[in-house]
VEXKETI-563664 format. One record per residue (C-alpha): residue in three letters; x, y, z; residue number from 1. Coordinates in nm, 2 decimals. Layout:
<nodes>
  guba       x       y       z  seba
   ala       X       Y       Z   NUM
...
</nodes>
This chain:
<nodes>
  guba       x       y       z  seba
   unk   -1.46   -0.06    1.86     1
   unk   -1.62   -0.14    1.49     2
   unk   -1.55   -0.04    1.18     3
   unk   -1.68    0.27    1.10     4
   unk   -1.75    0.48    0.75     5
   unk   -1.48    0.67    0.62     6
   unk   -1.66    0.97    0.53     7
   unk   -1.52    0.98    0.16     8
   unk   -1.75    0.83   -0.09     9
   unk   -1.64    0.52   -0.26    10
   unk   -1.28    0.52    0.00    11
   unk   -1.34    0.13    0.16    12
   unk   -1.40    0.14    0.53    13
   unk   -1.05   -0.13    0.58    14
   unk   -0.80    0.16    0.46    15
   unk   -0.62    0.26    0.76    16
   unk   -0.37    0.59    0.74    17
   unk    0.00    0.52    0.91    18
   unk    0.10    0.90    0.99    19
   unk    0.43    0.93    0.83    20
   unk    0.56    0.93    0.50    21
   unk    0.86    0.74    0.57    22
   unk    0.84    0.45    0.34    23
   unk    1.01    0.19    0.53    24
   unk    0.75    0.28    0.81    25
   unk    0.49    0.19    0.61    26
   unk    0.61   -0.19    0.46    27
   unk    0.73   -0.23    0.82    28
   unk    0.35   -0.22    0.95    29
   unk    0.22   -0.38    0.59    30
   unk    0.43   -0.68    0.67    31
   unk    0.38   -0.71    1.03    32
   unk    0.00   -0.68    0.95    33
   unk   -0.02   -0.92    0.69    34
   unk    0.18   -1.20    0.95    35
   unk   -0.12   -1.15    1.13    36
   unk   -0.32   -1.20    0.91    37
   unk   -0.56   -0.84    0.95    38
   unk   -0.67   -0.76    0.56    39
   unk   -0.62   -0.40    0.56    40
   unk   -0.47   -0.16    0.36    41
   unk   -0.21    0.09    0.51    42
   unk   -0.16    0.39    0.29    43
   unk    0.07    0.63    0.41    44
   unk    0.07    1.07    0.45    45
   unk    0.20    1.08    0.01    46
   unk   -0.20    1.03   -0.05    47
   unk   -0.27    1.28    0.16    48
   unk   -0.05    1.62    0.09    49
   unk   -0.30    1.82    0.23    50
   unk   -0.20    1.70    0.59    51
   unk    0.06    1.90    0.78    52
   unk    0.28    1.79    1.02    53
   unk    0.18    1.74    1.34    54
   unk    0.32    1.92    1.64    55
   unk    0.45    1.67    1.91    56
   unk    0.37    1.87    2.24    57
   unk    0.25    1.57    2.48    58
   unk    0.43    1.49    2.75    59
   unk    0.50    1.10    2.69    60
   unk    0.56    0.87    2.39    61
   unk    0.17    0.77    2.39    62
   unk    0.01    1.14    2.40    63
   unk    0.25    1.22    2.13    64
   unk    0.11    0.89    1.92    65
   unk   -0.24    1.02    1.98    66
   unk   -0.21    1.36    1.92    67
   unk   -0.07    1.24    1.57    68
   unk   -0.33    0.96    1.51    69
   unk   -0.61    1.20    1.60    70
   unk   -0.49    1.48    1.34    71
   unk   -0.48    1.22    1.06    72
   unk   -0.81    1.05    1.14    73
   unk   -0.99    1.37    1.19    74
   unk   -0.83    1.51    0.85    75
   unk   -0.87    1.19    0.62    76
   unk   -1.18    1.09    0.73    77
   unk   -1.05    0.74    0.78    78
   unk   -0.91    0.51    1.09    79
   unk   -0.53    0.61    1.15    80
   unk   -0.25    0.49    1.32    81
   unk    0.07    0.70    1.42    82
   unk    0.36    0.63    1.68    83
   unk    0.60    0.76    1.89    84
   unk    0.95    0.64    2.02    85
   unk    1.26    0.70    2.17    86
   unk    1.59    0.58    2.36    87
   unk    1.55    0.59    2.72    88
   unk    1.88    0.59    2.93    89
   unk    1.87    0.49    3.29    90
   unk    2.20    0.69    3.36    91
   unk    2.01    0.99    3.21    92
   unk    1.72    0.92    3.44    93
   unk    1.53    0.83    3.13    94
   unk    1.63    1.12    2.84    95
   unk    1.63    1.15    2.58    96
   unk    1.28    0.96    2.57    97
   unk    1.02    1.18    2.37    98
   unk    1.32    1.45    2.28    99
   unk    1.54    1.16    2.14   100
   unk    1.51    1.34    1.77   101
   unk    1.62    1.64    1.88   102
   unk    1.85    1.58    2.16   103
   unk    2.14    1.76    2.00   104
   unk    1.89    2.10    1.96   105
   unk    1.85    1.99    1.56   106
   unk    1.54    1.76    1.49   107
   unk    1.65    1.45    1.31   108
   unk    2.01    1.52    1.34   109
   unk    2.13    1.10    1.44   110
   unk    2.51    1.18    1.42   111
   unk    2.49    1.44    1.63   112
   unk    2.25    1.30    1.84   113
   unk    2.43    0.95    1.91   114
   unk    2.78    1.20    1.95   115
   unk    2.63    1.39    2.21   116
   unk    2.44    1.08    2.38   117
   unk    2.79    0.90    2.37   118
   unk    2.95    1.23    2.58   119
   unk    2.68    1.23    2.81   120
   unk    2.74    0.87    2.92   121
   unk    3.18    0.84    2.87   122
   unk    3.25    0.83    3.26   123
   unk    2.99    0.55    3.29   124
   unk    3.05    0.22    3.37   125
   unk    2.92   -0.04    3.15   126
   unk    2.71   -0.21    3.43   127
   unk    2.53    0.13    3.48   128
   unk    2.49    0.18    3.10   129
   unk    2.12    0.03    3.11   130
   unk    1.93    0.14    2.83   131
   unk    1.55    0.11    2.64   132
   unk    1.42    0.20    2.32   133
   unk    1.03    0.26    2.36   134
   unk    0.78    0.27    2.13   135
   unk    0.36    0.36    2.20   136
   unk    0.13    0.34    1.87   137
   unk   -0.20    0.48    1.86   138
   unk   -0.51    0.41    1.69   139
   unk   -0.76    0.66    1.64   140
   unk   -1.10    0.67    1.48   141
   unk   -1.28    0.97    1.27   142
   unk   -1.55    0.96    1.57   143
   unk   -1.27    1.03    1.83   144
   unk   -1.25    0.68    1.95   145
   unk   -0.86    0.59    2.07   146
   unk   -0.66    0.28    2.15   147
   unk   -0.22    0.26    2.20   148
   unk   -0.02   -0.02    2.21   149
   unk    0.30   -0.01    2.31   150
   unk    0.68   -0.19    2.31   151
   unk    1.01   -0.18    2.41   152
   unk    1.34   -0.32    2.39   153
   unk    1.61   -0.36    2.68   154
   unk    1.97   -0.32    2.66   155
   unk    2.26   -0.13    2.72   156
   unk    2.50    0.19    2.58   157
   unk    2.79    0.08    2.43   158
   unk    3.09    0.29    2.41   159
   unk    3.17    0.34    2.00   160
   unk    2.88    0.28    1.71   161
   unk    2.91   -0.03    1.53   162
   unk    2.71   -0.10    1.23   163
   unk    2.51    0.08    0.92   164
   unk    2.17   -0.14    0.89   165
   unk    2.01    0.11    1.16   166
   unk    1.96    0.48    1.19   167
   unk    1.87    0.74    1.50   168
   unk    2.07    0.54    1.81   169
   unk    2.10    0.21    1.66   170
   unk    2.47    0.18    1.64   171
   unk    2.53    0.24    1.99   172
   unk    2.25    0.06    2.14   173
   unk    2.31   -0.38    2.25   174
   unk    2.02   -0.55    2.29   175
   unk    2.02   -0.80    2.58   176
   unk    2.17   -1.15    2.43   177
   unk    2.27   -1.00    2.19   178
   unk    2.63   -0.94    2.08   179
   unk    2.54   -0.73    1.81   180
   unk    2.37   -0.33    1.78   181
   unk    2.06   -0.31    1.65   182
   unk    2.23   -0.15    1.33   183
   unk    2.46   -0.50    1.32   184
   unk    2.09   -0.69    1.30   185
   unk    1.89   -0.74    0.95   186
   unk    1.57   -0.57    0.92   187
   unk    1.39   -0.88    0.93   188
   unk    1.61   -0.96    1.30   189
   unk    1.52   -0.63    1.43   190
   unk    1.15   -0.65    1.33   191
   unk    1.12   -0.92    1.54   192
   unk    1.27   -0.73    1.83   193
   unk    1.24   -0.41    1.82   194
   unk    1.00   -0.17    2.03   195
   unk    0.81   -0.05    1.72   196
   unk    0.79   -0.41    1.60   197
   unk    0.62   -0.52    1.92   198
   unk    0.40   -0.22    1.99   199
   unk    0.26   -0.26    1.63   200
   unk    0.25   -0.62    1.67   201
   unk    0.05   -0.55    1.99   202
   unk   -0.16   -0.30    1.80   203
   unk   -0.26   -0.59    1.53   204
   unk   -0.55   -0.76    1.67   205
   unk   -0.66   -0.39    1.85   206
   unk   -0.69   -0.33    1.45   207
   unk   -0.81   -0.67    1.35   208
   unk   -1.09   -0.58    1.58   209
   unk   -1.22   -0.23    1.43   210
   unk   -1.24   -0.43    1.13   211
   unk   -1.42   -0.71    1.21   212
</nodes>
């Protein structure tokens, strides 16, 4: 891949879209990128109010991604990057993977989310309580090109959420060596572990790349 124009006059060709307007989101990736050292500037969907959501209807974490990265590439006119994630629970063969939002039947609901995920697993012993969070991000180009990255982090259920750094499954979710949730970790700990951390981490030098 190279860098290609952004099809908006005077808009520099090393802006890159994140698809979200989740604010955290976007410093996450800003920070990550700059350790790497790729001089880009992430803007997130506030600059562009004219984009809708995207539906999710893929199948998996990485067709979700692209379906999102395409949208935002296609409607900017500029490279974008989007991703996808979820809690996969081997006792649940899997689920809630790509539904983990909206496990509970309300999108975005964590409390009752986590409550329901907690039920599902309460006659489970620990050692069958195996557990990861997943993450695939996407790259996509106005011109249709597409690259994903992806990440995950291994652990296990435990019974009662500890914690208030996190959100979504967080509080109930111990990575392995660790002692602590991921809701019990700093944000600058988790970054470092975390599935979206890595698969964004992974998706640097993909990036660094289109740039060059």
């Amino acid at each position: 891949m190279s860098a290609e124009p952004t099809g908006r006059p005077g808009v520099p060709a090393d802006r890159v879209v994140l698809a979200t307007r989740n604010m955290g989101k976007i410093v996450e990736l800003r920070r990550i990128l700059a350790d790497a050292s790729v001089p880009v500037e992430i803007v997130g969907l506030e600059e562009f109010p004219e984009i809708g959501d995207v539906a999710e209807t893929g199948l998996t974490f990485a067709a979700n991604a692209l379906l999102k990265a395409h949208a935002v590439a296609q409607a900017s006119g500029l490279p974008a990057i989007a991703d996808d994630s979820g809690l996969c629970v081997d006792a649940l063969n899997g689920m809630p993977g790509i539904f983990s939002a909206r496990w509970s039947g309300r999108h975005g609901d964590d409390r009752a989310n986590l409550e329901l995920l907690l039920a599902q697993v309460s006659d489970v012993p620990r050692e069958h309580r195996g557990a990861h969070f997943a993450c695939a991000a996407a790259l996509a180009l106005p011109s249709g090109q597409e690259r994903v990255a992806e990440g995950s982090l291994h652990g296990l259920i435990i019974d009662a959420p500890r914690g208030t750094n996190g959100f979504g499954y967080d509080p109930i979710f111990l990575p392995d060596g660790e002692s602590r949730t991921t809701a019990e970790l700093s944000a600058q700990e988790k970054d470092a572990i975390s599935h979206r951390g890595r698969a964004f981490r992974a998706l640097a030098p993909i990036l660094a790349e289109v740039i060059s």
